[in-house]
VEXTI-287411 format. One record per residue (C-alpha): residue number from 1; residue in one letter; x, y, z. Coordinates in nm, 4 decimals, padded with zeros to 6 digits, m for minus. Layout:
// VEXTI-287411
+------+-------+----------+----------+----------+
! nuke ! filum !        u !        v !        w !
+------+-------+----------+----------+----------+
!  NUM !     A !        X !        Y !        Z !
...
+------+-------+----------+----------+----------+
END
This chain:
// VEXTI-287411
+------+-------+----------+----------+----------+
! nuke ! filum !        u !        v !        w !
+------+-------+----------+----------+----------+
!    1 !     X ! m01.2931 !  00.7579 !  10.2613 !
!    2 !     X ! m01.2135 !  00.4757 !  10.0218 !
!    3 !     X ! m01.3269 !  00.1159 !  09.8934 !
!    4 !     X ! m01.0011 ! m00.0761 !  09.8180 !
!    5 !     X ! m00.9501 ! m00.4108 !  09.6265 !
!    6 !     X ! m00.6691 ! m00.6199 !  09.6889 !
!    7 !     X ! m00.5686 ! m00.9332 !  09.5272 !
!    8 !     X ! m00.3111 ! m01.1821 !  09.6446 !
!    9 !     X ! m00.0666 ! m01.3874 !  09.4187 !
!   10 !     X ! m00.2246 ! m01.7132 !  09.2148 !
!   11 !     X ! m00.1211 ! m02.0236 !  09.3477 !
!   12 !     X ! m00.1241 ! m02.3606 !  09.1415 !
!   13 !     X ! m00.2728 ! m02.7040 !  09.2831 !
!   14 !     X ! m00.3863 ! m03.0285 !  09.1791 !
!   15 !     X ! m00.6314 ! m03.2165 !  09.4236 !
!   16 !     X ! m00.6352 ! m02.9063 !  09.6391 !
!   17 !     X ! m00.6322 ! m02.5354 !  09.5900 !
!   18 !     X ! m00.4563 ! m02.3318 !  09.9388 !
!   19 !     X ! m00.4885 ! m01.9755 !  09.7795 !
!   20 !     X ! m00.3896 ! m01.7740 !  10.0411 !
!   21 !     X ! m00.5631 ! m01.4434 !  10.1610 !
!   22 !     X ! m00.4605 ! m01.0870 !  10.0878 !
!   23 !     X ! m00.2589 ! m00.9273 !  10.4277 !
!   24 !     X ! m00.3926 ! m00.7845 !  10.7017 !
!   25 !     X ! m00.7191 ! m00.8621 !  10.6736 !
!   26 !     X ! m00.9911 ! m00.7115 !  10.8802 !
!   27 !     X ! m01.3725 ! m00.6635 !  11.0065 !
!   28 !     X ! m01.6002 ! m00.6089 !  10.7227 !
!   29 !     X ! m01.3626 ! m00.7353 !  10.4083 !
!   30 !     X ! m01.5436 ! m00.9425 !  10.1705 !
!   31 !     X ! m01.2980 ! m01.2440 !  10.0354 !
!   32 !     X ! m01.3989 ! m01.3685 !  09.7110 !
!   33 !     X ! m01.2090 ! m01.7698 !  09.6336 !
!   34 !     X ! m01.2089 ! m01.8413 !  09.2645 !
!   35 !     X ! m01.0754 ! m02.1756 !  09.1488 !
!   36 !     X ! m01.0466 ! m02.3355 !  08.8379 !
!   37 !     X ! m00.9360 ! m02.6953 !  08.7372 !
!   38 !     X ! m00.8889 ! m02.9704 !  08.4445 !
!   39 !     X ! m00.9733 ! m03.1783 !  08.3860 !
!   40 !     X ! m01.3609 ! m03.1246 !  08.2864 !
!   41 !     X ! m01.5483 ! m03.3580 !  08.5859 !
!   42 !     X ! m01.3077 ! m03.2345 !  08.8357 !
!   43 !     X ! m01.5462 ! m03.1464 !  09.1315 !
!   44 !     X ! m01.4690 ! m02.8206 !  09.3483 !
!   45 !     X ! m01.5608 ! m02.9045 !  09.7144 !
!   46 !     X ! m01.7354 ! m02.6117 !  09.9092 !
!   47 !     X ! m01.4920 ! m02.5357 !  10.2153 !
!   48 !     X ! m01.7311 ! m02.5015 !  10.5420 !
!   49 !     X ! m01.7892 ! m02.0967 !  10.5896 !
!   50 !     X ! m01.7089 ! m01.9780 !  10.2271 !
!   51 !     X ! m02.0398 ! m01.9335 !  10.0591 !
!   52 !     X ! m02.0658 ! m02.0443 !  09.6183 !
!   53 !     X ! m02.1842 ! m01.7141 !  09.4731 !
!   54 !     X ! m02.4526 ! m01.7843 !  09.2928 !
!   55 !     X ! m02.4726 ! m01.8694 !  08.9414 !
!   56 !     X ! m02.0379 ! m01.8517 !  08.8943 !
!   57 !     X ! m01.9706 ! m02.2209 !  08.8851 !
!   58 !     X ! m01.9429 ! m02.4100 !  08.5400 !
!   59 !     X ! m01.7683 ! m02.5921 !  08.2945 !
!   60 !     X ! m01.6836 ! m02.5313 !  07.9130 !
!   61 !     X ! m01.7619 ! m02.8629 !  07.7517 !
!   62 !     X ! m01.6272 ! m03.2611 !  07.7873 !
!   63 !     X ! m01.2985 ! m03.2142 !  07.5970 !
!   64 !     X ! m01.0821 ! m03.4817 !  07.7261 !
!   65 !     X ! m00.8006 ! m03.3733 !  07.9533 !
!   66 !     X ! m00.4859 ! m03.3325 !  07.7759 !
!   67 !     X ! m00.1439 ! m03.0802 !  07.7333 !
!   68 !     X ! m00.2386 ! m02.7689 !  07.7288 !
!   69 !     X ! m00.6303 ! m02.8974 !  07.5785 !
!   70 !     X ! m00.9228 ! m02.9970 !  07.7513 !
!   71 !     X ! m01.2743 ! m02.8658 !  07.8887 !
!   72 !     X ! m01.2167 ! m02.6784 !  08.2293 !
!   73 !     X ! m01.4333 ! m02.6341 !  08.5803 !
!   74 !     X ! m01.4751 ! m02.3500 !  08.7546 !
!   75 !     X ! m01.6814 ! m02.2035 !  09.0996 !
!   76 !     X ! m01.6428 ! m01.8724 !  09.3305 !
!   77 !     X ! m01.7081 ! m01.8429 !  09.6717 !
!   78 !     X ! m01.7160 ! m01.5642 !  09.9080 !
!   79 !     X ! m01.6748 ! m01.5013 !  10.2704 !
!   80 !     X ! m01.6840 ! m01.1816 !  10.5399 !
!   81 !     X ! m01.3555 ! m01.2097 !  10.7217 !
!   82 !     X ! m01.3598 ! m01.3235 !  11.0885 !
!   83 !     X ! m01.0920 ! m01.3526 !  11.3462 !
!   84 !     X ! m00.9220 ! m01.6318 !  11.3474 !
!   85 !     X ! m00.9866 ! m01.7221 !  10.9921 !
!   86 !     X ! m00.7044 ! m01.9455 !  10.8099 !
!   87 !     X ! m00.4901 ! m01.7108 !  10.6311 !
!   88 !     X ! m00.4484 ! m02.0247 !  10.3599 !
!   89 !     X ! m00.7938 ! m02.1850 !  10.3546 !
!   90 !     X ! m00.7851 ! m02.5161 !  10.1603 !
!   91 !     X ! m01.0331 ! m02.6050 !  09.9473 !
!   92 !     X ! m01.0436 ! m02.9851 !  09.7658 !
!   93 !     X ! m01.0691 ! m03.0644 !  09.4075 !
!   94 !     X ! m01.1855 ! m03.4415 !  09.3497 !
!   95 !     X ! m01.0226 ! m03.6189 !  09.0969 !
!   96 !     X ! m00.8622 ! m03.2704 !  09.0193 !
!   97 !     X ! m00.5352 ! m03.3161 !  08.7802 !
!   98 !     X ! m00.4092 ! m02.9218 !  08.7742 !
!   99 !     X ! m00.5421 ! m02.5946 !  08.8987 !
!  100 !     X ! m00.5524 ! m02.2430 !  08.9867 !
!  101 !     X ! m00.6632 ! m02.0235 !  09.2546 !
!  102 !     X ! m00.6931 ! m01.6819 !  09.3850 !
!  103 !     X ! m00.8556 ! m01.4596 !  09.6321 !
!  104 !     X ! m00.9319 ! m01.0998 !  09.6177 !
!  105 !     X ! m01.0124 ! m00.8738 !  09.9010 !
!  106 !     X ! m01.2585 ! m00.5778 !  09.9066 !
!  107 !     X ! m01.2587 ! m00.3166 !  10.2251 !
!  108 !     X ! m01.5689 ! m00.1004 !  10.2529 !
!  109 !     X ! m01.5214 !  00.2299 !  10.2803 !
!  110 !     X ! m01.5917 !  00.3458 !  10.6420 !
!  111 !     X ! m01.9367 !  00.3365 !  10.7807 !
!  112 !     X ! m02.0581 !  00.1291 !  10.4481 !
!  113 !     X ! m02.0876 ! m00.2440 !  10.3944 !
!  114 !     X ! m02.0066 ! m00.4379 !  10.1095 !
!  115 !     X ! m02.3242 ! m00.6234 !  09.9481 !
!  116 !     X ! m02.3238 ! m01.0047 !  09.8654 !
!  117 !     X ! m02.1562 ! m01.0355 !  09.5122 !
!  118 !     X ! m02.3528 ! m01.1515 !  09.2762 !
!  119 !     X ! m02.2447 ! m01.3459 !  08.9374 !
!  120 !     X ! m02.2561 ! m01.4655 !  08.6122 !
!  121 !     X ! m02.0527 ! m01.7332 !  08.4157 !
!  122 !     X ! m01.9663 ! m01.7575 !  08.0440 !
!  123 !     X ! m01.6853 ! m01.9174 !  07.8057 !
!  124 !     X ! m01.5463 ! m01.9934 !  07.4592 !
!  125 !     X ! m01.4918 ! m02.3097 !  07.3179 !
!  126 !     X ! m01.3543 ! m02.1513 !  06.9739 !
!  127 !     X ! m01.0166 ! m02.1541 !  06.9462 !
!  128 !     X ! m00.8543 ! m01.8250 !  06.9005 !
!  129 !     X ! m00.6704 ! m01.5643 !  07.0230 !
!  130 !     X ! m00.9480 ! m01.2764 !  07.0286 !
!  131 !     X ! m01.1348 ! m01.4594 !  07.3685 !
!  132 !     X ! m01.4762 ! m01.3325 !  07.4046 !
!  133 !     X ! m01.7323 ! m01.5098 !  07.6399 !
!  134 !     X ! m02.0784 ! m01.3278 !  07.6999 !
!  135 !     X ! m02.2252 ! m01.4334 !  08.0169 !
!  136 !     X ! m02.5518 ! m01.6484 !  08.1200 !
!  137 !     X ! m02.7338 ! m01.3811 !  08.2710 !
!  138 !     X ! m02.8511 ! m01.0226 !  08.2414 !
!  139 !     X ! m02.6450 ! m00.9012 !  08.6026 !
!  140 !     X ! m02.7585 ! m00.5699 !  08.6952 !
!  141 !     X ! m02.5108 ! m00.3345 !  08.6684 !
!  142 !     X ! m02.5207 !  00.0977 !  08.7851 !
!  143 !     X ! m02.2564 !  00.3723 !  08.8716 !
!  144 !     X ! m02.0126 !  00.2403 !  09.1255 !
!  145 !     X ! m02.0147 ! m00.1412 !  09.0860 !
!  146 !     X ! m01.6876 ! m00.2920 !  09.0649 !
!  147 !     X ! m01.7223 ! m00.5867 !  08.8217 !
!  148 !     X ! m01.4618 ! m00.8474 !  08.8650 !
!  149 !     X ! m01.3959 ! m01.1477 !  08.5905 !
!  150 !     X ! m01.1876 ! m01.4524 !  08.6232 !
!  151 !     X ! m01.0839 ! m01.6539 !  08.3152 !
!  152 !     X ! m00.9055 ! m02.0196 !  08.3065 !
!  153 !     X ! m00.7513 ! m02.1736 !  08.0386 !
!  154 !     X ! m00.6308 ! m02.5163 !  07.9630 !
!  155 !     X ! m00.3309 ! m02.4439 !  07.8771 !
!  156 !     X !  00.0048 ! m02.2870 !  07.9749 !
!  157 !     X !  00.0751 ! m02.2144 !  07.6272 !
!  158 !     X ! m00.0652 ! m01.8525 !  07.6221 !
!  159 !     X ! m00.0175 ! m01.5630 !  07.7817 !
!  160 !     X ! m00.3203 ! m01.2501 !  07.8140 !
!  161 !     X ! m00.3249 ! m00.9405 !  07.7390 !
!  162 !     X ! m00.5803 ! m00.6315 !  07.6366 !
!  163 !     X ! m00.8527 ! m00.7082 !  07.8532 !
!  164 !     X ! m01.2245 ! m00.5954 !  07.8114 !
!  165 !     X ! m01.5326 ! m00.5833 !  07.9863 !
!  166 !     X ! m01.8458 ! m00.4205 !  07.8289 !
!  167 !     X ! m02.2027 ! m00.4309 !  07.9287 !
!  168 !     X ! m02.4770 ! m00.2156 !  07.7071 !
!  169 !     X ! m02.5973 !  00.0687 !  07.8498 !
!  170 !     X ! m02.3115 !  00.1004 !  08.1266 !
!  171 !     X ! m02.0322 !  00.3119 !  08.0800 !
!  172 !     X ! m01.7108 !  00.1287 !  08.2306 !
!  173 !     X ! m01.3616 !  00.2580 !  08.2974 !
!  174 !     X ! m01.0412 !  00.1175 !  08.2103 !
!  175 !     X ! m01.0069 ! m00.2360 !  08.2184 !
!  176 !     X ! m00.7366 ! m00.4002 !  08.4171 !
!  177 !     X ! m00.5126 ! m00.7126 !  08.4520 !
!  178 !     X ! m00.5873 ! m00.8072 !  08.8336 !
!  179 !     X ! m00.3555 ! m00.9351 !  08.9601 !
!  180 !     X ! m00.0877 ! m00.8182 !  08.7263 !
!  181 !     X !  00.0889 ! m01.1533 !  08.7261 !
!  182 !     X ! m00.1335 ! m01.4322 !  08.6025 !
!  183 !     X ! m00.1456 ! m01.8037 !  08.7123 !
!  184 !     X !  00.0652 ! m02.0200 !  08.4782 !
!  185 !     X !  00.1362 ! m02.3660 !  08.5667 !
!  186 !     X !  00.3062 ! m02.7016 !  08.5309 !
!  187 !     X !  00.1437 ! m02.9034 !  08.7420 !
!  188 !     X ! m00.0527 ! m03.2250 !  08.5901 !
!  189 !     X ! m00.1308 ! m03.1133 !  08.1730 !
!  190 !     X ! m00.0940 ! m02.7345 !  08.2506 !
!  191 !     X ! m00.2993 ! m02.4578 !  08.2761 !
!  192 !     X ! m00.2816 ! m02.0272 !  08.3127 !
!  193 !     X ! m00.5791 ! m01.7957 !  08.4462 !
!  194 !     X ! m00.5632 ! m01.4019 !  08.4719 !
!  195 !     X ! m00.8311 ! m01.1936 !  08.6047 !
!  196 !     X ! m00.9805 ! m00.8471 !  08.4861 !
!  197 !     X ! m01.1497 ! m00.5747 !  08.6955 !
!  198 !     X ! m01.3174 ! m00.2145 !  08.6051 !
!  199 !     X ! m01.5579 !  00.0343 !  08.7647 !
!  200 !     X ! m01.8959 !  00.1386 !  08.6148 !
!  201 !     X ! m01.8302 !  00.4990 !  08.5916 !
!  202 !     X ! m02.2033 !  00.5765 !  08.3953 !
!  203 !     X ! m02.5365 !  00.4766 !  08.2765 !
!  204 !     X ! m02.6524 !  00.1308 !  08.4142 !
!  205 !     X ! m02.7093 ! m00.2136 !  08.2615 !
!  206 !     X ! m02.9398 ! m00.5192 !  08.2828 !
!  207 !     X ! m02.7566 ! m00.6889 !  07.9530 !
!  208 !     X ! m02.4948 ! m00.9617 !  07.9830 !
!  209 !     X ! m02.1570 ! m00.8622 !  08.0248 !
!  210 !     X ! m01.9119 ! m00.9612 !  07.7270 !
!  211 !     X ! m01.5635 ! m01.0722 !  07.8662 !
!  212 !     X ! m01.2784 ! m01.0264 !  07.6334 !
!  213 !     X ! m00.8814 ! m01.0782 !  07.6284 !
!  214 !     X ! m00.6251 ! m01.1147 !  07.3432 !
!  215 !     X ! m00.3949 ! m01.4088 !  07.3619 !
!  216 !     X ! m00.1299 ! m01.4960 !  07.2614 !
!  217 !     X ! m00.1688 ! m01.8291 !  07.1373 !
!  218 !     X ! m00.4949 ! m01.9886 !  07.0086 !
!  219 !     X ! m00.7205 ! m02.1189 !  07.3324 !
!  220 !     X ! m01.0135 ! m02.2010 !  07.4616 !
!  221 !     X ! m01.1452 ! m02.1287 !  07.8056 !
!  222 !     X ! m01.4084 ! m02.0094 !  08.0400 !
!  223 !     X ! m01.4178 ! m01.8371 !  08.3815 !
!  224 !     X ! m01.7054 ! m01.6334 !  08.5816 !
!  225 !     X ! m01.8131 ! m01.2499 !  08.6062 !
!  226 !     X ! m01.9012 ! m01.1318 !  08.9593 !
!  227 !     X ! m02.0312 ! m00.7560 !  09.0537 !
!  228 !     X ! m01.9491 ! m00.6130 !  09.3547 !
!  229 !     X ! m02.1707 ! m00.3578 !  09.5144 !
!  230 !     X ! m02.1107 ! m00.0838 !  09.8047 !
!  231 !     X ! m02.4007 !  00.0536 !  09.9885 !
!  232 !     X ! m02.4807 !  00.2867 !  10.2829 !
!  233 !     X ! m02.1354 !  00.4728 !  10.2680 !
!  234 !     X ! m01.9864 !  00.7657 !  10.0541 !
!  235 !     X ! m02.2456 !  00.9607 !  09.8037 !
!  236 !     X ! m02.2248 !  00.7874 !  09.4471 !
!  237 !     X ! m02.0803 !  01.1054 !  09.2964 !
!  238 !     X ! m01.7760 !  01.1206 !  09.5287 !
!  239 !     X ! m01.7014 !  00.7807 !  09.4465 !
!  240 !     X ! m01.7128 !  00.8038 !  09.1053 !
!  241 !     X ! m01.5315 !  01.0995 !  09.0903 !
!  242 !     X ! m01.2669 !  00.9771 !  09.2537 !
!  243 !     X ! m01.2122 !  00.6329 !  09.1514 !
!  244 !     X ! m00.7981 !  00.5494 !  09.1179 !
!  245 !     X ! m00.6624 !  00.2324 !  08.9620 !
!  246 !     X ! m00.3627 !  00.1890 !  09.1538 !
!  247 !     X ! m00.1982 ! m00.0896 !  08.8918 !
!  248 !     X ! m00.0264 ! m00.3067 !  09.1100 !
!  249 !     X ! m00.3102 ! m00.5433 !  09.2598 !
!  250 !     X ! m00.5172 ! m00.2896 !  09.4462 !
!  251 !     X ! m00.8259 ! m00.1013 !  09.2671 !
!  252 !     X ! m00.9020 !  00.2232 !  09.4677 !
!  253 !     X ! m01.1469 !  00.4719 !  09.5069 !
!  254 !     X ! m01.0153 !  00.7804 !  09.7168 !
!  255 !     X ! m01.2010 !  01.0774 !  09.8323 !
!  256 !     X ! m01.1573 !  01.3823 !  10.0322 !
+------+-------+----------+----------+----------+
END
Protein backbone atom coordinates (compact mmCIF):
# COMPACT_ATOMS: atom_id res chain seq x y z
CA UNK A 1 0.00 0.00 0.00
CA UNK A 2 1.20 3.55 -0.56
CA UNK A 3 0.07 7.36 -0.82
CA UNK A 4 2.32 8.94 -3.52
CA UNK A 5 2.85 12.69 -4.41
CA UNK A 6 3.88 13.70 -7.66
CA UNK A 7 4.66 17.05 -8.95
CA UNK A 8 5.06 18.11 -12.54
CA UNK A 9 7.60 20.74 -13.92
CA UNK A 10 6.72 24.75 -13.29
CA UNK A 11 5.71 26.43 -16.23
CA UNK A 12 5.94 30.35 -16.68
CA UNK A 13 2.94 32.57 -18.13
CA UNK A 14 1.77 35.96 -18.36
CA UNK A 15 -2.09 36.45 -18.98
CA UNK A 16 -2.50 32.71 -18.66
CA UNK A 17 -1.05 29.94 -16.62
CA UNK A 18 -1.29 26.10 -18.77
CA UNK A 19 0.53 24.10 -15.94
CA UNK A 20 0.25 20.86 -17.09
CA UNK A 21 -0.74 17.70 -15.00
CA UNK A 22 1.53 15.05 -13.55
CA UNK A 23 1.40 11.59 -16.04
CA UNK A 24 -0.83 9.07 -15.98
CA UNK A 25 -3.27 10.28 -14.00
CA UNK A 26 -6.06 8.24 -12.60
CA UNK A 27 -9.47 7.63 -10.50
CA UNK A 28 -9.22 9.05 -7.12
CA UNK A 29 -5.94 11.53 -7.57
CA UNK A 30 -6.42 14.79 -6.03
CA UNK A 31 -4.72 17.70 -8.38
CA UNK A 32 -3.84 20.66 -6.49
CA UNK A 33 -3.20 24.14 -9.27
CA UNK A 34 -1.14 26.78 -7.56
CA UNK A 35 -0.47 30.00 -9.42
CA UNK A 36 1.16 33.01 -8.65
CA UNK A 37 1.50 36.38 -10.57
CA UNK A 38 2.80 40.21 -10.58
CA UNK A 39 1.92 42.35 -10.69
CA UNK A 40 -0.13 42.95 -7.27
CA UNK A 41 -4.04 43.44 -8.81
CA UNK A 42 -3.45 40.73 -11.23
CA UNK A 43 -6.74 38.67 -10.85
CA UNK A 44 -6.52 34.69 -11.01
CA UNK A 45 -9.69 33.46 -12.84
CA UNK A 46 -11.28 30.19 -11.34
CA UNK A 47 -11.15 27.56 -14.33
CA UNK A 48 -14.80 25.76 -14.38
CA UNK A 49 -14.29 22.25 -12.30
CA UNK A 50 -11.11 23.19 -10.23
CA UNK A 51 -12.36 24.18 -6.85
CA UNK A 52 -10.17 27.57 -4.75
CA UNK A 53 -9.14 25.82 -1.54
CA UNK A 54 -10.20 27.74 0.94
CA UNK A 55 -8.44 30.42 2.62
CA UNK A 56 -4.94 29.98 0.05
CA UNK A 57 -5.51 32.98 -2.14
CA UNK A 58 -3.76 36.42 -1.31
CA UNK A 59 -1.53 39.06 -1.99
CA UNK A 60 1.61 40.57 -0.14
CA UNK A 61 1.03 44.29 -0.31
CA UNK A 62 0.58 47.19 -3.34
CA UNK A 63 4.29 47.44 -4.26
CA UNK A 64 4.26 48.65 -7.74
CA UNK A 65 5.24 46.13 -10.38
CA UNK A 66 8.75 46.39 -11.31
CA UNK A 67 12.27 44.11 -12.15
CA UNK A 68 12.55 41.70 -9.98
CA UNK A 69 10.23 44.09 -7.13
CA UNK A 70 6.74 44.32 -6.61
CA UNK A 71 3.73 42.93 -4.37
CA UNK A 72 2.62 39.42 -5.76
CA UNK A 73 -0.98 37.38 -6.05
CA UNK A 74 -1.49 34.13 -5.37
CA UNK A 75 -4.67 31.28 -5.20
CA UNK A 76 -4.80 27.22 -5.15
CA UNK A 77 -7.29 25.17 -6.48
CA UNK A 78 -7.95 21.57 -6.40
CA UNK A 79 -9.69 18.99 -8.40
CA UNK A 80 -10.44 14.88 -8.30
CA UNK A 81 -9.25 13.68 -11.67
CA UNK A 82 -11.88 12.58 -14.24
CA UNK A 83 -11.60 11.04 -17.63
CA UNK A 84 -11.22 13.11 -20.13
CA UNK A 85 -9.78 15.91 -18.14
CA UNK A 86 -7.28 18.40 -20.10
CA UNK A 87 -3.91 17.19 -19.41
CA UNK A 88 -2.89 21.22 -19.69
CA UNK A 89 -5.86 23.01 -18.11
CA UNK A 90 -5.61 26.80 -18.68
CA UNK A 91 -6.37 29.03 -16.25
CA UNK A 92 -6.49 33.18 -17.00
CA UNK A 93 -4.71 35.85 -15.21
CA UNK A 94 -6.35 39.42 -15.93
CA UNK A 95 -4.15 42.07 -16.47
CA UNK A 96 -1.44 39.44 -15.43
CA UNK A 97 2.27 40.73 -16.51
CA UNK A 98 4.42 37.36 -15.42
CA UNK A 99 3.68 34.15 -13.64
CA UNK A 100 4.13 30.79 -12.36
CA UNK A 101 2.34 27.64 -12.06
CA UNK A 102 2.36 24.14 -10.93
CA UNK A 103 0.33 21.15 -10.15
CA UNK A 104 0.95 18.37 -7.81
CA UNK A 105 -0.69 15.05 -7.76
CA UNK A 106 -1.62 12.90 -4.71
CA UNK A 107 -2.79 8.98 -5.22
CA UNK A 108 -4.56 7.45 -2.24
CA UNK A 109 -3.38 4.52 -1.12
CA UNK A 110 -5.76 1.65 -2.11
CA UNK A 111 -9.16 1.39 -0.61
CA UNK A 112 -8.63 5.10 1.07
CA UNK A 113 -9.64 8.50 -0.24
CA UNK A 114 -7.89 11.57 -0.13
CA UNK A 115 -9.77 14.40 2.02
CA UNK A 116 -10.42 17.99 0.63
CA UNK A 117 -7.12 19.99 1.33
CA UNK A 118 -7.45 22.51 3.42
CA UNK A 119 -5.17 25.85 3.64
CA UNK A 120 -3.62 28.66 4.96
CA UNK A 121 -1.74 31.69 3.40
CA UNK A 122 1.10 33.85 4.78
CA UNK A 123 4.12 36.13 3.44
CA UNK A 124 7.03 38.50 4.08
CA UNK A 125 7.34 41.82 2.97
CA UNK A 126 10.94 42.25 4.74
CA UNK A 127 13.56 42.00 2.60
CA UNK A 128 16.02 39.35 3.36
CA UNK A 129 17.40 36.29 2.69
CA UNK A 130 16.21 34.25 5.92
CA UNK A 131 12.21 34.10 4.40
CA UNK A 132 9.88 33.29 7.11
CA UNK A 133 6.04 33.76 6.66
CA UNK A 134 3.70 32.38 9.53
CA UNK A 135 0.36 31.67 8.24
CA UNK A 136 -3.30 33.28 8.82
CA UNK A 137 -4.75 30.47 10.49
CA UNK A 138 -4.33 27.84 13.18
CA UNK A 139 -4.68 24.57 10.36
CA UNK A 140 -5.07 21.48 12.21
CA UNK A 141 -2.39 19.38 11.83
CA UNK A 142 -1.87 15.20 13.33
CA UNK A 143 0.36 12.12 12.40
CA UNK A 144 0.17 11.49 8.70
CA UNK A 145 -0.76 14.84 7.09
CA UNK A 146 1.30 15.78 4.27
CA UNK A 147 1.64 19.60 4.44
CA UNK A 148 2.48 21.16 1.19
CA UNK A 149 3.74 25.07 0.83
CA UNK A 150 4.13 27.13 -2.23
CA UNK A 151 6.17 30.36 -2.18
CA UNK A 152 6.41 33.19 -5.10
CA UNK A 153 8.72 35.75 -5.39
CA UNK A 154 9.02 38.83 -7.43
CA UNK A 155 11.95 38.33 -8.62
CA UNK A 156 14.27 36.07 -10.67
CA UNK A 157 17.14 37.32 -8.85
CA UNK A 158 17.25 34.55 -6.13
CA UNK A 159 17.49 31.23 -5.94
CA UNK A 160 16.04 28.86 -2.57
CA UNK A 161 17.40 26.74 -0.62
CA UNK A 162 17.11 25.10 3.16
CA UNK A 163 13.56 24.87 3.42
CA UNK A 164 11.45 24.65 6.70
CA UNK A 165 8.17 23.97 7.85
CA UNK A 166 7.35 23.91 11.63
CA UNK A 167 4.11 23.90 13.43
CA UNK A 168 4.12 23.71 17.55
CA UNK A 169 3.23 20.74 18.94
CA UNK A 170 3.71 18.57 15.62
CA UNK A 171 6.67 16.74 15.02
CA UNK A 172 7.53 16.99 11.13
CA UNK A 173 10.05 15.12 9.03
CA UNK A 174 12.50 16.35 6.68
CA UNK A 175 11.63 19.16 4.70
CA UNK A 176 11.87 19.06 0.97
CA UNK A 177 12.34 21.14 -2.24
CA UNK A 178 9.17 19.89 -4.33
CA UNK A 179 9.69 19.94 -7.22
CA UNK A 180 13.43 19.94 -7.15
CA UNK A 181 13.70 22.47 -9.96
CA UNK A 182 12.00 25.73 -9.12
CA UNK A 183 10.11 28.19 -11.45
CA UNK A 184 12.43 31.00 -12.60
CA UNK A 185 11.35 33.26 -15.25
CA UNK A 186 11.79 35.99 -17.81
CA UNK A 187 8.70 36.68 -18.88
CA UNK A 188 7.23 40.42 -18.26
CA UNK A 189 9.56 41.92 -14.86
CA UNK A 190 10.50 38.33 -13.71
CA UNK A 191 9.69 36.18 -11.13
CA UNK A 192 10.90 32.42 -9.38
CA UNK A 193 8.61 30.16 -7.00
CA UNK A 194 9.76 26.76 -5.35
CA UNK A 195 7.63 24.65 -3.28
CA UNK A 196 8.32 22.66 0.07
CA UNK A 197 6.63 19.47 1.35
CA UNK A 198 7.05 17.23 4.73
CA UNK A 199 5.08 14.60 6.66
CA UNK A 200 3.85 15.01 10.28
CA UNK A 201 5.57 12.10 11.70
CA UNK A 202 4.29 13.03 15.69
CA UNK A 203 2.29 14.94 18.11
CA UNK A 204 -0.45 17.16 16.45
CA UNK A 205 -0.97 20.91 16.03
CA UNK A 206 -3.71 23.59 15.98
CA UNK A 207 -0.86 26.59 15.77
CA UNK A 208 0.04 28.33 12.52
CA UNK A 209 2.54 26.85 10.50
CA UNK A 210 5.86 29.00 10.03
CA UNK A 211 7.20 28.70 6.37
CA UNK A 212 10.85 29.25 5.97
CA UNK A 213 13.61 29.20 3.08
CA UNK A 214 17.12 30.76 2.77
CA UNK A 215 17.79 32.77 -0.30
CA UNK A 216 20.07 33.71 -1.95
CA UNK A 217 19.54 37.19 -2.60
CA UNK A 218 17.48 39.63 -0.46
CA UNK A 219 13.45 39.19 -1.38
CA UNK A 220 10.27 39.51 -0.53
CA UNK A 221 7.42 37.18 -1.21
CA UNK A 222 4.42 35.23 -0.18
CA UNK A 223 2.78 31.92 -1.19
CA UNK A 224 0.07 29.51 0.61
CA UNK A 225 0.30 26.36 3.05
CA UNK A 226 -2.16 23.54 2.24
CA UNK A 227 -2.54 20.09 4.41
CA UNK A 228 -3.36 17.14 2.86
CA UNK A 229 -5.18 14.44 4.69
CA UNK A 230 -5.70 10.49 3.99
CA UNK A 231 -8.53 8.71 5.58
CA UNK A 232 -10.21 5.26 5.60
CA UNK A 233 -7.04 3.38 4.26
CA UNK A 234 -3.75 1.97 5.87
CA UNK A 235 -3.51 2.09 9.95
CA UNK A 236 -1.69 5.47 10.97
CA UNK A 237 1.25 3.52 12.38
CA UNK A 238 2.09 1.71 9.10
CA UNK A 239 2.10 4.87 7.42
CA UNK A 240 4.19 6.59 9.51
CA UNK A 241 6.50 4.01 9.81
CA UNK A 242 7.05 3.77 6.52
CA UNK A 243 7.03 7.10 5.06
CA UNK A 244 10.00 7.44 2.05
CA UNK A 245 10.98 10.74 0.48
CA UNK A 246 11.86 9.65 -2.82
CA UNK A 247 13.82 13.18 -3.81
CA UNK A 248 13.07 13.53 -7.24
CA UNK A 249 9.37 15.00 -7.31
CA UNK A 250 7.48 12.15 -5.73
CA UNK A 251 6.91 11.99 -1.74
CA UNK A 252 6.10 8.31 -0.78
CA UNK A 253 4.83 6.36 1.85
CA UNK A 254 5.44 2.49 1.28
CA UNK A 255 4.28 -0.35 3.32
CA UNK A 256 4.29 -4.03 3.39
Amino acid sequence: MAIVRLAAAWTAGSTANAAPLPATPQAGDLHIKFCAAKPYNATLVDLAGWTPITGTNGSNGTVANGTDVGSVVWKAWYRYWVAGDSATPSFAVTTGNTNLGVIVRFRPTAGSTIDTPVGAKGFDVTSGTGYSATMDAAIEIAINDILDNFTFLPGNNSTFGTPTITATGATLGTVTENPVTEGSSATGLDCEASASTCICTAGSSSSAAVVGWTLSVAQTGGGCFIRIRETAGASSSDIAANYVDAGSGILMISGG
